[in-house]
Structure formats: C-alpha cells, structure tokens
C-alpha positions in Angstrom: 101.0 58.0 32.1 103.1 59.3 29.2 104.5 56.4 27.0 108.0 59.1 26.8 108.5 59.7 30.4 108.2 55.7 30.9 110.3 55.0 28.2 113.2 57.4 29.9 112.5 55.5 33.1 113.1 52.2 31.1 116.1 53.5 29.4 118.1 55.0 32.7 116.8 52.0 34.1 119.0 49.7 31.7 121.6 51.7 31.8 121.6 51.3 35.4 121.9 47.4 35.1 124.5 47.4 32.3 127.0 49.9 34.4 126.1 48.2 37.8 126.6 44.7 36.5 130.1 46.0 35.1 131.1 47.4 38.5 130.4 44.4 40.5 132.2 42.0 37.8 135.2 44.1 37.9 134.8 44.2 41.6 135.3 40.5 42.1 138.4 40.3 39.6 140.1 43.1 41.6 138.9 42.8 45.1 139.1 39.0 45.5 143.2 39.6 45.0 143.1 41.8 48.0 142.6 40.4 51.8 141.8 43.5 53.0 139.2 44.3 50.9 137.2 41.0 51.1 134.5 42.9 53.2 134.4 45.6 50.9 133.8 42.9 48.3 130.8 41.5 50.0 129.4 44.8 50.6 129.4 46.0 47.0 127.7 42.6 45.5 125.2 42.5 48.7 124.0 46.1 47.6 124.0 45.2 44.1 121.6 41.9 44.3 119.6 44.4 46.4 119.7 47.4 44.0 119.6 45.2 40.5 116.2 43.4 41.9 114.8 47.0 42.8 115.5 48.3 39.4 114.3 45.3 37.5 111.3 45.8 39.6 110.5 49.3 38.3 111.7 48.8 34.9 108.6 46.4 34.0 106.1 48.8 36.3 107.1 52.4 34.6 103.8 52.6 32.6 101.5 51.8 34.9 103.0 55.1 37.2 101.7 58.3 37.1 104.0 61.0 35.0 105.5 62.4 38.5 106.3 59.5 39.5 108.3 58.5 36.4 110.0 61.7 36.7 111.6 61.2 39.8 112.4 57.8 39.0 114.4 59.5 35.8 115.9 61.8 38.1 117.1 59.0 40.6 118.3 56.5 38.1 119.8 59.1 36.4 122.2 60.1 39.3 122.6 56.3 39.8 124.0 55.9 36.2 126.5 58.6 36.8 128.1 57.1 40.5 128.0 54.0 38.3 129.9 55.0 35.7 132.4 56.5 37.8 133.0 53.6 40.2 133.5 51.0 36.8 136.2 54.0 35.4 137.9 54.1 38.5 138.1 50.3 39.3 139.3 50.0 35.5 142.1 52.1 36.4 142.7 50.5 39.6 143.4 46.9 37.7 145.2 48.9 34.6 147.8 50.1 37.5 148.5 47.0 38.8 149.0 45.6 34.9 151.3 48.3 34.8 152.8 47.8 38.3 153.6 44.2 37.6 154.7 44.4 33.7 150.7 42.4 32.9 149.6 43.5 29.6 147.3 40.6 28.7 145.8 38.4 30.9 142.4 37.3 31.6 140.5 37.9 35.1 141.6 34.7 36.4 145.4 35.9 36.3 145.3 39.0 37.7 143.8 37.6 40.2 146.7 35.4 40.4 149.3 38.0 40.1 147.7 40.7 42.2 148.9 39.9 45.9 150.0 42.7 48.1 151.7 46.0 48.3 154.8 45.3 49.9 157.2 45.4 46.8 156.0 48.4 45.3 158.1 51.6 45.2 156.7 55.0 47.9 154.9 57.3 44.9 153.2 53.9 43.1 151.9 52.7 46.4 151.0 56.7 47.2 149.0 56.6 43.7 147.6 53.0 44.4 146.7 53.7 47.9 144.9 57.0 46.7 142.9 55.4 43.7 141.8 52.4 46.5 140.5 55.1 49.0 138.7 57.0 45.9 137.0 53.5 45.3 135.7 53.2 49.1 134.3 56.9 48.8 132.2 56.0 45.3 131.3 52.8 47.0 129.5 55.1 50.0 128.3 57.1 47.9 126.3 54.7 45.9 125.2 53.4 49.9 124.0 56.9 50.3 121.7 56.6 47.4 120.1 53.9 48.1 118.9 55.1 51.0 117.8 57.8 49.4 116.1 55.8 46.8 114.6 53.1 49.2 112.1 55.3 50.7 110.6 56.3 47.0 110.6 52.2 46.2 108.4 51.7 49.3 105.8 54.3 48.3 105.6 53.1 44.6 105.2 49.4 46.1 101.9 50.6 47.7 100.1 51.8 44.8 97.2 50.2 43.7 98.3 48.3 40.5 98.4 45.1 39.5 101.6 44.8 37.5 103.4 45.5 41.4 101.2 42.6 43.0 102.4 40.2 40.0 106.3 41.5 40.0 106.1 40.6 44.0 105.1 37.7 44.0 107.3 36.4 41.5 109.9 37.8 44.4 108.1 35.7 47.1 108.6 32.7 45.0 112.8 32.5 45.5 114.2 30.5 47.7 114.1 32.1 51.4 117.6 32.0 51.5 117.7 34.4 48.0 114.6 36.4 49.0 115.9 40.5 50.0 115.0 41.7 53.0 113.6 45.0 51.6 111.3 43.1 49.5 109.7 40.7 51.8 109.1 44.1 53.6 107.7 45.4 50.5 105.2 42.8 49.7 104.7 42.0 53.7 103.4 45.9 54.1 101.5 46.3 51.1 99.5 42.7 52.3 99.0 44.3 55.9 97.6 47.4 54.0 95.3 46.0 51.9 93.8 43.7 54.7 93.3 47.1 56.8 91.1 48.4 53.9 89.4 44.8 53.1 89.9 41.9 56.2 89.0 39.4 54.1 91.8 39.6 52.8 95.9 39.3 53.6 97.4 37.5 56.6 95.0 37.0 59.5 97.7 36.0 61.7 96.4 37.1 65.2 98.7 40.0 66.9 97.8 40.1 70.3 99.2 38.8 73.1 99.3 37.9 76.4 100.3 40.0 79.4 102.7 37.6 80.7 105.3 37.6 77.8 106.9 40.5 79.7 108.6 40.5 82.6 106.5 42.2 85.6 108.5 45.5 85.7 108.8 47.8 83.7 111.5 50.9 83.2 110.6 53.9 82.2 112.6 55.9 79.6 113.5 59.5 80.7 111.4 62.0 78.9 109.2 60.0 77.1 105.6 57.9 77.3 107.7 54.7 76.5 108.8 52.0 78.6 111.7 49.1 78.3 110.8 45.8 79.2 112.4 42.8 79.4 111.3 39.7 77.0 110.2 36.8 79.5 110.7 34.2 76.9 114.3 35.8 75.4 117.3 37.0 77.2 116.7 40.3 75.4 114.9 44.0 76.1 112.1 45.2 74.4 110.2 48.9 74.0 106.4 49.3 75.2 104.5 51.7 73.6 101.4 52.5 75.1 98.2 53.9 73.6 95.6 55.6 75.6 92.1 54.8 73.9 89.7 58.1 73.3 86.7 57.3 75.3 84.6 59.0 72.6 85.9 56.8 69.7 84.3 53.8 68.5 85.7 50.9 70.3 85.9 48.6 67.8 86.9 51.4 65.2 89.7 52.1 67.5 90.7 48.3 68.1 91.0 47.7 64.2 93.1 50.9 63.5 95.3 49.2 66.3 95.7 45.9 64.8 96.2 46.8 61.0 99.4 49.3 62.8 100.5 46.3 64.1 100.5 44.1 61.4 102.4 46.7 59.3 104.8 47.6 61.6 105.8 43.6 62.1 106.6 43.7 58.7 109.2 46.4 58.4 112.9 46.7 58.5 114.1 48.6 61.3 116.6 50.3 59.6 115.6 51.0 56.1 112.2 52.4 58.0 113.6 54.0 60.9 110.1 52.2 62.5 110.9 49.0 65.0 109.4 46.1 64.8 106.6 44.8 66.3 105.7 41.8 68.3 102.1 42.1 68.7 99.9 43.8 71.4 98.9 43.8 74.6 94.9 44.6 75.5 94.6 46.3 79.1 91.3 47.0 79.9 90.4 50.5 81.8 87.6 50.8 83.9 85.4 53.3 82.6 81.9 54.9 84.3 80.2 54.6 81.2 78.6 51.4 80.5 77.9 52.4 76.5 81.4 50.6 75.2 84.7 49.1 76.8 87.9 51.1 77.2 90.6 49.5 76.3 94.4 50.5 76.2 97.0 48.8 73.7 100.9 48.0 74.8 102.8 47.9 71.7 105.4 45.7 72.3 108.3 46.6 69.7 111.3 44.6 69.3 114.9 46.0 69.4 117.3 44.6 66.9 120.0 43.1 69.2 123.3 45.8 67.9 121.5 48.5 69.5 121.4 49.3 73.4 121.1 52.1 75.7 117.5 53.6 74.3 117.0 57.4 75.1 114.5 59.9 74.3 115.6 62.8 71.8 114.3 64.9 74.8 116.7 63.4 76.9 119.9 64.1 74.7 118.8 67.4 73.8 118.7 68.5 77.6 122.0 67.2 77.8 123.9 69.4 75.7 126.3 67.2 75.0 128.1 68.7 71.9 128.1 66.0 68.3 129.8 66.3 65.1 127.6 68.3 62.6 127.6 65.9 60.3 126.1 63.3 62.8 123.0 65.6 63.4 122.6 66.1 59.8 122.2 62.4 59.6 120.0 62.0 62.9 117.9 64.9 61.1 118.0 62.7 57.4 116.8 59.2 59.0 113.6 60.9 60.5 112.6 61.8 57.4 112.5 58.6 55.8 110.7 57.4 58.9 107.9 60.2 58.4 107.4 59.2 54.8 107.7 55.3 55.9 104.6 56.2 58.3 102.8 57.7 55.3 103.3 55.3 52.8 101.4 52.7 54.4 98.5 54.7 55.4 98.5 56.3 58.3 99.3 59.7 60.4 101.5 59.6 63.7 99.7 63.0 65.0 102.8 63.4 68.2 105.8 63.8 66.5 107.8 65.3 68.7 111.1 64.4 70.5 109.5 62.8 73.3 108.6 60.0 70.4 111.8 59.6 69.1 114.1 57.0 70.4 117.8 57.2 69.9 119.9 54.0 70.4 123.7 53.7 71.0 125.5 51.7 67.8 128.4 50.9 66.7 127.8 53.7 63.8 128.1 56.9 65.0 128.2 59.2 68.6 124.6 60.3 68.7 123.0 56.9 68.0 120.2 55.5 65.5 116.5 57.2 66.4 113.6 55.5 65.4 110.0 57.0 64.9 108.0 55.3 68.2 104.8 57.1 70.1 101.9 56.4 68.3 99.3 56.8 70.8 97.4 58.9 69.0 98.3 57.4 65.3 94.8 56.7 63.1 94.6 55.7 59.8 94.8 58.4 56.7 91.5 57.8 55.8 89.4 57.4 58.9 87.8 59.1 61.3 89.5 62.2 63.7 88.2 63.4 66.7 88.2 67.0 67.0 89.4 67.0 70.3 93.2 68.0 71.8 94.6 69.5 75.0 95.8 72.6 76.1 99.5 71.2 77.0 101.5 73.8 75.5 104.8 71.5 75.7 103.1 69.3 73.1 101.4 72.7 71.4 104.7 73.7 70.3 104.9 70.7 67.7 101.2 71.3 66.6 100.5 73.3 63.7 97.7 76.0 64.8 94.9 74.5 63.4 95.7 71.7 65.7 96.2 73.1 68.7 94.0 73.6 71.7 90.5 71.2 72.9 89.1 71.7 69.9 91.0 71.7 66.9 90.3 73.6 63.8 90.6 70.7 61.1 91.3 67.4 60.6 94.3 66.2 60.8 96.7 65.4 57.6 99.8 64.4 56.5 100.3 68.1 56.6 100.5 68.2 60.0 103.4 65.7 60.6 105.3 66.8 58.3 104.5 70.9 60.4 106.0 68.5 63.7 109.2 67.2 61.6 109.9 70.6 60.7 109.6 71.9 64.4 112.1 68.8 65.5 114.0 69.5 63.1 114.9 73.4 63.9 115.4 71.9 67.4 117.9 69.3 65.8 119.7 72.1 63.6 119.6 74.4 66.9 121.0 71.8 68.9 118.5 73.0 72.0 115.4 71.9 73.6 112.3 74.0 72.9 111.2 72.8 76.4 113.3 72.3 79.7 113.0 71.3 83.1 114.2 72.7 86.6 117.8 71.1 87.0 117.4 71.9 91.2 114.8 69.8 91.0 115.5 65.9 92.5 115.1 62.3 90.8 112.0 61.8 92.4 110.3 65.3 92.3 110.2 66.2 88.6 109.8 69.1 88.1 106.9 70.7 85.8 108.0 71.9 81.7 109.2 75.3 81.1 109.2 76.7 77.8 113.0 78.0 76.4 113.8 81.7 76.2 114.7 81.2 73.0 111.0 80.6 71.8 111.0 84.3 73.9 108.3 85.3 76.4 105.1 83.5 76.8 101.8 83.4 78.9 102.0 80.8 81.9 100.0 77.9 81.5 97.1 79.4 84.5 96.8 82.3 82.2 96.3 80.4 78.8 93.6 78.1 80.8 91.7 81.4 81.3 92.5 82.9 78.1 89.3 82.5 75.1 89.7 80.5 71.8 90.8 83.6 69.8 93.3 84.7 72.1 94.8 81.1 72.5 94.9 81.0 68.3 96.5 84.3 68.6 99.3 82.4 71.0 99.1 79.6 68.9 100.3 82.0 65.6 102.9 84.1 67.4 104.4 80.4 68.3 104.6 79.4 64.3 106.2 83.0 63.5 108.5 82.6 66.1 110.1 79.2 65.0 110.0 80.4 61.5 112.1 83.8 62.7 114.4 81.3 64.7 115.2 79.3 61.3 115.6 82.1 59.2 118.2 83.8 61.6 119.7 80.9 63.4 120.1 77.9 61.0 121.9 79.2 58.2 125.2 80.2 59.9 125.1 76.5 61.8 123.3 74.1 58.9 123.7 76.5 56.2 120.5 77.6 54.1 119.5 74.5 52.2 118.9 73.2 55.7 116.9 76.2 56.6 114.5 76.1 53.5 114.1 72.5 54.3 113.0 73.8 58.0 110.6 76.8 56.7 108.7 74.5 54.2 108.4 72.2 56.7 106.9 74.9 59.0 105.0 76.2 56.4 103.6 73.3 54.6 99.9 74.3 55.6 100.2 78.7 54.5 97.8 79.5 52.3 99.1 82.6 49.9 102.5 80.8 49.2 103.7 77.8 47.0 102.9 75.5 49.4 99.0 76.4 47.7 100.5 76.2 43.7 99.6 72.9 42.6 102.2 74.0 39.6 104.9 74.7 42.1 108.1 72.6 42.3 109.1 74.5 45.6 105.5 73.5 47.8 103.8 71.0 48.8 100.3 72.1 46.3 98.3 72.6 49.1 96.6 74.9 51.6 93.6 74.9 54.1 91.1 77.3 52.4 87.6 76.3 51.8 88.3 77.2 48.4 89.9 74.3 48.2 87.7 71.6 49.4 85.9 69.4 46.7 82.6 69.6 46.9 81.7 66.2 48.6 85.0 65.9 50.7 85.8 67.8 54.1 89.5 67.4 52.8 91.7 69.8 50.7 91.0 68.5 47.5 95.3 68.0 46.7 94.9 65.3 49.4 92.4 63.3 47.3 94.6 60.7 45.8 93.7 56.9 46.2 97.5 56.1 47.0 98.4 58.9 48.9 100.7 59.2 46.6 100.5 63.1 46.0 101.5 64.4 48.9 104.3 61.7 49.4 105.5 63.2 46.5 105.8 65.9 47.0 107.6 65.4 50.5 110.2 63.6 48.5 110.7 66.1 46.4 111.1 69.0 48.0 112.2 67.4 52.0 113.6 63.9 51.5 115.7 64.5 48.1 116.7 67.9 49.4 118.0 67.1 53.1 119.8 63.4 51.7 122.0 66.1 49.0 123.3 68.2 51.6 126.8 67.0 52.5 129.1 69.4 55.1 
C-alpha cells in the first residue's frame, strides 16, 4: 500500500460525494415540479443511496488495498467525478431556463418548485431548447447507470479480500434497518460470510441447503440444447431451473459434497442481476448406484430460482441456431453481462470449468430483444483452491471451448481461472460472429436428434471415429490447429462487424494462457502476467506462481482491467 495512491482514492472519492450529493439535491428541486419525470426522480436518488454507501465504503478501506487496486479505484472514481459534474452543470442550466422562461430571478427551491408546472405556455424554439436539455439530462443519467455496473463487479471483488477494516465497515451496513439495508450490500456481506465458512465451517451461517425431492413437481422439461431443466415450484405458482451435477466417481465423496454446499450457499446470496448468477434454493441429493462399494455416488439438483419478470428461458445454443438477426448493440450488451458473471464466479472462489453456450441461459424481459443470460452449468465447478482431477473427454463439441491444455482424457494441467476466461473468449467470437461453432441436422425430427456437427467456418476437421483412434500428440496437434483457427476467425471477421476493440478483447481472451506474449509480462498493462511454463512455477506450488495471491485478487485484476473495463467502454 502507498499512503499517495490511497490518498487519491480518498480524494476522488470525496469528490465523488460532494458532486453526487449536489446532483441529487438539485434533482429533487427540479424534477419533483415535473409529473413526467417522477420515475426519473426515483431512479436517480435510488442509485445514489446505492452508489454514496459504496463510495463511503471504499473511502475508509483505501489503505488497507493493495496499490493496483487503489489505482483502478482512482481511475473509476475519477470517470465518476466527471459524469457527475456534468449531470449537476446541466440540471443547473435546466432550472436557470425555466428562471428565465418564467421571469424567476430569485427564489428558493421551494418556489420553483411552485412555479415550475408544465410546458404548455411556452413558445416552439424555448420548448425545442428545454425539451433538448431534458433529453441530455436522461442520457447523463444512463450513463452514470452504465457505470455502476461497470463499477459493481470491482466492489464485489474488493469486498472479498481478507481484511478486517471490510468485515467492520459491513457490519455496520447489517446494522440499518432492513427496510434501509441495499440490496448489493447484504449480497456483499452474505457472500463474503458463505466464503469464509467454505474455507473454515465453523464459521458463517450453517443454515442447512438441502432439500427434499418433493418440493418440485414430478416432471420436469427439458431446455433445448442444454443439460438444464425447468421445473415447476410445488409450493409456489412459479417455475424454477434444475441444474444438475454429475459426481466424478473418482473424487472424494465428501470433498465433492462440501464443494457443493459452500456453491450453494453463495449462490443464495447473490443478486441475479448485478451477478448475472441466479439464485439458489438449495439442493437436491440423488443417489446413483455405483459397483464400487469404496464410497457413495451421489448427484446434486441445483434448484435455482427465476426472478418472477423473466420468462421463456433458452439456451444461448438455442438462439444462436436460430439465426434470428438482433440489434448490434443488444449483443454487445449480451456479450458485457457475461463478463461480470465470469468475474462474479471468480470473486468468490471458484472455477465454472464448462463455459460454453450450452450453460448460458437467456430469458425474455421487458429490456431488450435478445433477453438477459445468466451464467448456469456448473457441473463440473470446484473451488479455486482444491483439488482437480486430471481427467476430461474426448467430446469435441465441448473441446472447442477448452483451452488445449484442457482438452482430451487426460488433461495437461490444472485448471485455472485461465481457462474460463480461454471459454468466454470462445463464446464470445461466437457472440461477435453471430453463428454457432456447432450445429445440428435440421432434416432431422423432434424426437430423433440428430448428433453435433462442427461449422465450416471452424474449416475442415477429423470425424469424431478418427480422433478416437488418433494418439495424444496427434489429438494436441488438433487441439492447437482449433485455438489458431478461432484466433484467425477474430482477427479477420470481428473487426468489420464489432470493430477492433471487440476483437482484442476476443484475442486476449483466447490467448490468456500463450507463453512468449504479454499475457507472460507481469509488467504488462495489455496481459493477464501469466503463462504455463515450468519456469514459472514456485518451487513448492504446482501453480503458476502469478496465481498465488491469497484473494485471488491478481488475476481478477487483471480481467478487469484489460476485459471488463475494456468491453463496458465500447459504445456503437
């Protein structure tokens, strides 16, 4: 920590308050006069409350961060101050013109409020002028929404790190009234409790998750193109997902249980759409029978709750198959909420290991054409920390979204945040390409599906008989020509359609594990300062030593930096 950078946290910090304070105060003098602009109103002071506790929050815990941390908060707050001081100018000159307008020179708040009813009696170029400043007001006013959703995501990871001085602000939080408690920090201090009783269980909420079988209704729908299922709620008149894990035989049975529960304890405490994760409701055990008498198998139902504005749940695969043409700017922001939800996953601990778009569900709202996805699938999630099986398949449909040192029965490494973040970048040249990497027979029936065919615009490639024959060196060598492939796609393809900040957002992504590069610089500001050499490895770890961090706080980092910060600035 660096008493400077902490102190230029501190001072943006304030600056942020005394701006954002002024907004909102003007706010209610102007916009209360207006009927129209009521909601507007309650948006702007509902964001501020939200916003103003955040910022407090960080002001009094900027010296206990580390310096790269501090920086981006700098950087963040920084841009706040500015939208700040723009939205308090131009609401200044919105209550200036209706002084003007009306002959008021000098009254307080409480008569222009008064005075300040309607449009009707204005003349054609002072309503044009008026109507024109309002509109400018409702663009700043989105734009401020647009950073904090930018900024929540870095908030969440600070509120995980290990210090004391975030413990004591939280609690302080927890004490409010329920009714003046924010949603995003209950989340906050609910996670970081889940988290800390999956390293220690004596500690945290012990609240039991599982449940029963017969909460559900019997049947069960499945949702095209993906592993998850929609259920109905036997107690509720309302739908729910099921997300089913299938247990390794090989893994420790009550390792495997654990990892299960401290998912589901976190994942009941977040807010479905600041995470882009749903909630969840607890578990369901369903025992498997097994020939081995060493251990029980048992699978887990996630039973994951869908906030009742969003309906119609489909698979990414499913609406990429479709074709069906969406504004660009609507896949931008399809492309910009999963990448909160990958750092979301991160922050708390653990790796999803399938991203892909079989995992993603997309919901119809209210909001937009394509929907709101949310990060789902983790049957193969394990903590950060703990044990991986070496082990994999040879499906090449899920191949595609596996970095090579993933792929195949026997994987070269462990897997890392690294390798997620590889996935995201494969989902999102599919998203930017606005094509499926994998496709099925159309001839083919309802009830026949028909097997997985790879696009031809991944070009030619060995059929699945012949890489089942084919040895490990040759199937690496597959498993290469694949990475190059998608890289060659983004570099010719994306720029024209998402234009090239998009596309080095796609490459990094797809190159996050290349040794020789920036991604290996721990100096860099365009990598991720790290690799997979040997070199690398401290001596007592079997992980790059980059990844060491108690926090995980390095490598989320850096993903802000140079994926989340970089996709949420591009605007078409």
């Amino acid at each position: 920590m660096e008493l400077g950078t902490a102190l230029a946290v501190v001072a943006f910090a304030d600056q942020c308050l005394k701006y954002g304070n002024k907004f909102v105060k003007r706010c209610r003098s102007y916009l209360r006069a207006e009927q129209e602009t009521v909601e507007l109103l309650i948006s702007i002071e509902s964001n501020w409350v939200k916003m103003e506790t955040q910022i407090e929050i960080i002001k009094k815990i900027a010296p206990s961060l580390n310096v790269r941390l501090q920086d981006i908060q700098s950087q963040i707050l920084s841009q706040l101050e500015g939208k700040l001081k723009t939205a308090s100018l131009i609401i200044e000159q919105l209550m200036t013109e209706k002084r003007d307008m009306e002959k008021i020179w000098r009254h307080n708040d409480r008569d222009i409020v008064t005075k300040m009813r309607g449009l009707g009696d204005m003349k054609a170029s002072k309503k044009g002028t008026y109507v024109a400043k309002k509109n400018s007001l409702n663009r700043i006013v989105e734009d401020i929404e647009k950073w904090q959703a930018r900024y929540d995501p870095t908030w969440i990871l600070i509120m995980q790190m290990s210090t004391g001085t975030i413990d004591k602000e939280l609690q302080e939080q927890e004490k409010k009234p329920k009714g003046e408690q924010i949603p995003i920090i209950v989340a906050a201090k609910g996670i970081r409790d889940a988290s800390k009783s999956s390293r220690n269980p004596t500690l945290g909420n012990q609240q039991s998750i599982w449940i029963e079988a017969d909460e559900l209704a019997i049947k069960l729908e499945p949702i095209p193109f993906s592993s998850l299922q929609v259920c109905a709620l036997e107690d509720e008149k309302s739908i729910a997902l099921v997300d089913t894990m299938i247990s390794n035989a090989a893994a420790n049975f009550n390792s495997t249980m654990r990892n299960v529960r401290n998912l589901a304890r976190v994942l009941a405490e977040v807010d479905p759409y600041t995470f882009g994760l749903l909630k969840c409701r607890g578990v369901i055990k369903v025992p498997r029978e097994s020939k081995s008498a060493l251990q029980p198998i048992v699978d887990y139902n996630f039973v994951l709750e869908i906030p009742a504005t969003l309906t119609n749940p489909q698979s990414l695969r499913a609406i990429l198959l479709s074709g069906t043409p969406y504004p660009l700017d609507e896949r931008l922001d399809l492309a910009k909420k999963l990448t909160s939800s990958i750092l979301f996953v991160h922050t708390v601990q653990f790796v999803h290991k399938n991203v892909r778009p079989e995992t993603i569900i997309v919901f119809q709202d209210e909001n937009s054409e394509i929907g709101a996805p949310f990060l789902a699938g983790f049957e193969h999630f394990r903590l950060e920390d703990g044990h991986t099986h070496l082990t994999g398949d040879d499906e090449w449909e899920k191949n595609i979204y596996r970095h090579p040192s993933r792929q195949g029965l026997y994987p070269e490494i462990s897997y890392q945040m690294q390798h997620d973040i590889y996935s995201l970048g494969v989902v999102l040249l599919e998203i930017g390409l606005w094509a499926s990497f994998v496709v099925y027979d159309p001839q083919v029936d309802d009830h026949t599906p028909s097997p997985p065919t790879r696009n031809s615009i991944l070009g030619p490639t060995n059929t699945i008989a012949e890489v089942g024959t084919l040895k490990v060196a040759a199937k690496s060598k597959i498993a290469a020509e694949t990475k190059t492939k998608l890289e060659q796609l983004a570099q010719k393809e994306l720029p024209l359609r998402l234009g090239r900040k998009y596309t080095n957002i796609v490459l990094l992504c797809l190159r996050v594990l290349d040794t020789g590069s920036d991604n290996e610089n721990d100096e860099s500001e365009d990598g991720f300062g790290v690799g997979v050499e040997e070199k690398r490895r401290s001596p007592n770890s079997s992980e790059p030593r980059s990844m060491m961090d108690e926090d995980g706080v390095v490598i989320g980092v850096r993903y802000i930096e140079n994926v989340l910060t970089k996709i949420q600035e591009i605007n078409l």
